[in-house]
KEKE-3310 file (N, C-alpha, C; in steps of 0.2 Angstrom, whole numbers, plus 5000, padded with zeros to 4 digits):
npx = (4947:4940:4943:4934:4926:4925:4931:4933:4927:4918:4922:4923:4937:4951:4948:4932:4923:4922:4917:4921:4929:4939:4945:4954:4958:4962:4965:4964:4950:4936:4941:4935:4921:4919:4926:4914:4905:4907:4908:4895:4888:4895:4890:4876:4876:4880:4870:4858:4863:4868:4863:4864:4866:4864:4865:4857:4864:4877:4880:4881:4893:4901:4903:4906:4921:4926:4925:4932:4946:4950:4951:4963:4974:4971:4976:4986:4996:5006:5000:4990:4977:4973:4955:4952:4937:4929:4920:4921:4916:4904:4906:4910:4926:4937:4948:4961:4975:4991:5005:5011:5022:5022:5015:5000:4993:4985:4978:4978:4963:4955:4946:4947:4953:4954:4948:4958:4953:4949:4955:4953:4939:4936:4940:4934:4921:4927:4925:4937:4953:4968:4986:4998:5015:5019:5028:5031:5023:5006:4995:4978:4966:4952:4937:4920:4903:4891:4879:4866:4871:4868:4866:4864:4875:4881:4894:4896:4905:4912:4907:4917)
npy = (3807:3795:3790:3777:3771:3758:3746:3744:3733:3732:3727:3726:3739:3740:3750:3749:3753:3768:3783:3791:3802:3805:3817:3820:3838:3845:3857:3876:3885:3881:3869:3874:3875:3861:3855:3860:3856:3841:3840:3844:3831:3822:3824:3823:3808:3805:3807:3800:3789:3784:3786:3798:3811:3827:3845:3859:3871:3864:3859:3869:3877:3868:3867:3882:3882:3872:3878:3890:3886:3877:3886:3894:3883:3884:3897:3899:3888:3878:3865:3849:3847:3838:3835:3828:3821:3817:3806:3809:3804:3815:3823:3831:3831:3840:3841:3849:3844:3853:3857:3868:3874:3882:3887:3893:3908:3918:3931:3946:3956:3966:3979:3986:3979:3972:3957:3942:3934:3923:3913:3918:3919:3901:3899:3903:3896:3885:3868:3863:3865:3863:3862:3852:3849:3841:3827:3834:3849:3855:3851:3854:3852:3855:3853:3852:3852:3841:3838:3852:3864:3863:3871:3883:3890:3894:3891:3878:3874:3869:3871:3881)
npz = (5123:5132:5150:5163:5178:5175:5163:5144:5139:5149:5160:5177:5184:5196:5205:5207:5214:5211:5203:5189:5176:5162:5151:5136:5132:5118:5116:5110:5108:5110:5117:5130:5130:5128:5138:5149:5145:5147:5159:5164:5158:5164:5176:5173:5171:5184:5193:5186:5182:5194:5206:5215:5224:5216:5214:5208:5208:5212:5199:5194:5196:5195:5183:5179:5187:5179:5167:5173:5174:5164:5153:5159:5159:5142:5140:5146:5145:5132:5123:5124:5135:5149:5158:5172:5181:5194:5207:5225:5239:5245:5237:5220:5209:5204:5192:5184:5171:5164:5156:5158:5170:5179:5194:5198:5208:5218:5218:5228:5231:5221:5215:5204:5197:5178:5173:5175:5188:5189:5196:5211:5213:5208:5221:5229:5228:5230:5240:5244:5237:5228:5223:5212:5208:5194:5183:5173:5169:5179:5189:5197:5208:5214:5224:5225:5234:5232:5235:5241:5252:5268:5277:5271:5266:5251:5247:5248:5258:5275:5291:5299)
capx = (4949:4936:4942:4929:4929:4924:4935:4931:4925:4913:4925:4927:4944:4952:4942:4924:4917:4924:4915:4926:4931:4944:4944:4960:4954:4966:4968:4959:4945:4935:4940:4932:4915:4919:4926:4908:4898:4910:4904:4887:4888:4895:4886:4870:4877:4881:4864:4852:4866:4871:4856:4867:4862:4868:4861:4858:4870:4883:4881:4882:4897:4907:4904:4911:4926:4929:4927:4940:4953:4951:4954:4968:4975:4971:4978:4995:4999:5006:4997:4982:4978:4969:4951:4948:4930:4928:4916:4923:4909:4898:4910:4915:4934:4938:4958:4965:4983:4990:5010:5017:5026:5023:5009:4994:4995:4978:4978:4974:4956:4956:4938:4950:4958:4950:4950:4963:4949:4947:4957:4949:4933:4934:4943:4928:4915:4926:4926:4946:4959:4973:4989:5003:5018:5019:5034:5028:5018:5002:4987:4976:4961:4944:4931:4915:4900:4888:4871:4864:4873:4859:4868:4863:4881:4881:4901:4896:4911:4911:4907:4922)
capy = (3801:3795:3782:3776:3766:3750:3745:3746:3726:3731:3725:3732:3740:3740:3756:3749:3761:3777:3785:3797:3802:3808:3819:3826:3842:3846:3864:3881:3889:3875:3864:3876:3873:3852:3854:3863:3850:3836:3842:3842:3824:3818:3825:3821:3802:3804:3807:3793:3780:3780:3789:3802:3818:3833:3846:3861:3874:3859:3857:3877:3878:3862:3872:3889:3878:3870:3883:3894:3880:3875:3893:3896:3879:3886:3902:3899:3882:3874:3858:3849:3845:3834:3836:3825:3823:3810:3809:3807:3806:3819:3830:3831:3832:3842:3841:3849:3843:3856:3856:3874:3872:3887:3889:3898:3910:3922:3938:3952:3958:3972:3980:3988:3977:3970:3951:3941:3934:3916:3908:3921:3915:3895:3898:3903:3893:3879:3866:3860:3869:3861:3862:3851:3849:3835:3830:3839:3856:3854:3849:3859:3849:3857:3849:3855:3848:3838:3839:3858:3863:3860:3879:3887:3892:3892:3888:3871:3874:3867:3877:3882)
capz = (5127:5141:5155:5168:5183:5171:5155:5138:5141:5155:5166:5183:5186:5202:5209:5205:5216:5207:5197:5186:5168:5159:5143:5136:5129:5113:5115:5106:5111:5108:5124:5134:5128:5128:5147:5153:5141:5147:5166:5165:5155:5169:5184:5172:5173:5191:5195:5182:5182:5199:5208:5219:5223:5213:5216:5205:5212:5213:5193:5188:5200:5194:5174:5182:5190:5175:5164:5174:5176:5156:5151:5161:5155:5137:5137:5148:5144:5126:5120:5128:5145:5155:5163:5176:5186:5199:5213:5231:5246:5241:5233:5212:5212:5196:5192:5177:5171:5158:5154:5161:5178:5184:5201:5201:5211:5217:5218:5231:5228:5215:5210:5197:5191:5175:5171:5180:5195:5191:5204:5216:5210:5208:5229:5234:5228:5231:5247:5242:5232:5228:5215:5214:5203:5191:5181:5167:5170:5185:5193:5201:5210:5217:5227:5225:5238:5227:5236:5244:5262:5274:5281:5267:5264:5243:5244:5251:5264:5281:5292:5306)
cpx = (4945:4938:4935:4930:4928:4928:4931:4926:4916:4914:4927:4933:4943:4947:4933:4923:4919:4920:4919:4926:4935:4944:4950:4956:4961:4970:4964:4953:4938:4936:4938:4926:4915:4923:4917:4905:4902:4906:4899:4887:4890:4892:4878:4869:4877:4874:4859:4856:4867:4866:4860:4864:4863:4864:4861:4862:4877:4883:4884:4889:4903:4906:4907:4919:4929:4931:4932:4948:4956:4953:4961:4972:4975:4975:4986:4999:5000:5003:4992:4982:4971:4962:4949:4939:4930:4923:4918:4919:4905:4900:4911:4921:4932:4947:4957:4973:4983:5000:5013:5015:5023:5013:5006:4995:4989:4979:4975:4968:4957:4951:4941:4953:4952:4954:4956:4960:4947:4948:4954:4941:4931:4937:4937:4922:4919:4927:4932:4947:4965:4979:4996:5008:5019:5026:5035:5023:5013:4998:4985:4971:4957:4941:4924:4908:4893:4879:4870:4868:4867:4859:4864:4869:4882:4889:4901:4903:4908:4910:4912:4921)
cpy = (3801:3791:3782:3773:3759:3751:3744:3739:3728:3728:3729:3733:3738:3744:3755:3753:3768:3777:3793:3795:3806:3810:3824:3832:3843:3852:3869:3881:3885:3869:3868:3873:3865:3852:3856:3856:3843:3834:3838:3833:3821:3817:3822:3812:3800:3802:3799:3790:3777:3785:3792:3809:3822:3838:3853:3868:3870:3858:3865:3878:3875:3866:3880:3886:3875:3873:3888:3890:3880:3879:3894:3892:3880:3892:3902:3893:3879:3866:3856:3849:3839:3837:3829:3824:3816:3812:3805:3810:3810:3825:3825:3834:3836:3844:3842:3850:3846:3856:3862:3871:3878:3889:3893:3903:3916:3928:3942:3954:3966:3974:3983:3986:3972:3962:3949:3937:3927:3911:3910:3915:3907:3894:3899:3902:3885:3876:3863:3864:3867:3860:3859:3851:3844:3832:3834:3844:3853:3852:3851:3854:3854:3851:3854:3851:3846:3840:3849:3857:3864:3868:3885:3892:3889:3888:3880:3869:3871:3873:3876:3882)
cpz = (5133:5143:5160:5172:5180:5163:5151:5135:5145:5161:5173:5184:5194:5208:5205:5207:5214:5203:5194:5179:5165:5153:5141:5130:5122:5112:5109:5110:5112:5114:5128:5135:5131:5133:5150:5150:5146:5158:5169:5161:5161:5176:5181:5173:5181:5194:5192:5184:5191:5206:5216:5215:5220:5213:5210:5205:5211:5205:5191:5193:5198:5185:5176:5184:5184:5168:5163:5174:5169:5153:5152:5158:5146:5134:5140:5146:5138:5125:5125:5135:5145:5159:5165:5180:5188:5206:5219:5237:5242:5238:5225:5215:5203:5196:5186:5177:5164:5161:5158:5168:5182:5187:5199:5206:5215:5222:5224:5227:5225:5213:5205:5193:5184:5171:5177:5186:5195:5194:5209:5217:5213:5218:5233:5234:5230:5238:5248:5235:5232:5221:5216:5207:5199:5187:5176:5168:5179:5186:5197:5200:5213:5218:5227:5227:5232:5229:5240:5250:5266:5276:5279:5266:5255:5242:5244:5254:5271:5286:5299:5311)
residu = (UNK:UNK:UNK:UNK:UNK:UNK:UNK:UNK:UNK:UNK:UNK:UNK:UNK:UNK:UNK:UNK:UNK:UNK:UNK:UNK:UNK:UNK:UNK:UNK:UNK:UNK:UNK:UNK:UNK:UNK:UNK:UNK:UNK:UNK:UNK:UNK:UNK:UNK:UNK:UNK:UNK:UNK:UNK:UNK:UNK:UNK:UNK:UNK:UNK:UNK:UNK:UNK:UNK:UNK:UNK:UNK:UNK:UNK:UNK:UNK:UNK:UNK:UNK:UNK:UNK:UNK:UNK:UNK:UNK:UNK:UNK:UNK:UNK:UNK:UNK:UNK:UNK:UNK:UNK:UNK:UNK:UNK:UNK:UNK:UNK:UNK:UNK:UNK:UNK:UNK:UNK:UNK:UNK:UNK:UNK:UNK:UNK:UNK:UNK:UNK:UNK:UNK:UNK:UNK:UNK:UNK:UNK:UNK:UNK:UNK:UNK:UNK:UNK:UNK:UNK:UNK:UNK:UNK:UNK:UNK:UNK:UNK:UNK:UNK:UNK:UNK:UNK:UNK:UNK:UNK:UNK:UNK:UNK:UNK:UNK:UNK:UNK:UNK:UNK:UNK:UNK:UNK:UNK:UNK:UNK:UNK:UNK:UNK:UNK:UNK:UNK:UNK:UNK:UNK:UNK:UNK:UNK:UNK:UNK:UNK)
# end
């Protein structure tokens, strides 16, 4: 299932200026793969259709980010889930909605620990992290900066 900011007509929604897409992924091993491809199809749109920056950091990041989130969503949570991608200012937002209630939670650093790291991980490449409860299971948002940081900070974080 893909929505867009224009309906199935070519009509503008209410939010012309979004650009977003929804894909509920089904579940198995299998939506991992068709969240990364779903990613890049959309930052490759973002760019031809809609002539914003992306840059190429900002693509291999937002496929790391949704790769970690769609796994997690795959291996903790029953039945499908939800990914989101929308672009807000010069960030991609990536939200995935999956059914278990229960918070993420990211761990002390561990070089011994094996596996386990991808919250760590998608925290600190991303420029927002956020998880809320929904009435069914969660949503966890990332922002991830679209064009290079001028700083040459790879997380494309502000700088403090």
């Amino acid at each position: 299932m893909v929505k867009s900011a224009h309906g199935a007509q070519g009509q503008a929604a209410p939010t012309a200026h979004a650009i977003q897409r929804t894909v509920t992924l089904e579940g198995g091993a299998a939506c991992i793969a068709q969240g990364r491809d779903a990613a890049v199809d959309f930052l490759t749109r973002v760019q031809v259709e809609h002539g914003l920056p992306v840059s190429e950091r900002a693509m291999h990041l937002t496929q790391l980010v949704v790769s970690e989130l769609v796994t997690n969503a795959y291996k903790y949570a029953p039945g499908p889930a939800l990914l989101e991608l929308r672009v807000v200012g010069d960030t991609v937002e990536v939200a995935v909605w999956d059914s278990d209630p229960v918070l993420p939670v990211a761990r002390a650093a561990d070089p011994g620990r094996v596996g386990q790291h991808g919250l760590e991980i998608v925290m600190a490449v991303a420029r927002g992290f956020e998880v809320q409860r929904e009435p069914v299971g969660k949503r966890i948002t990332v922002r991830v900066a679209l064009p290079d940081d001028p700083g040459g900070d790879l997380s494309g974080r502000n700088p403090q």
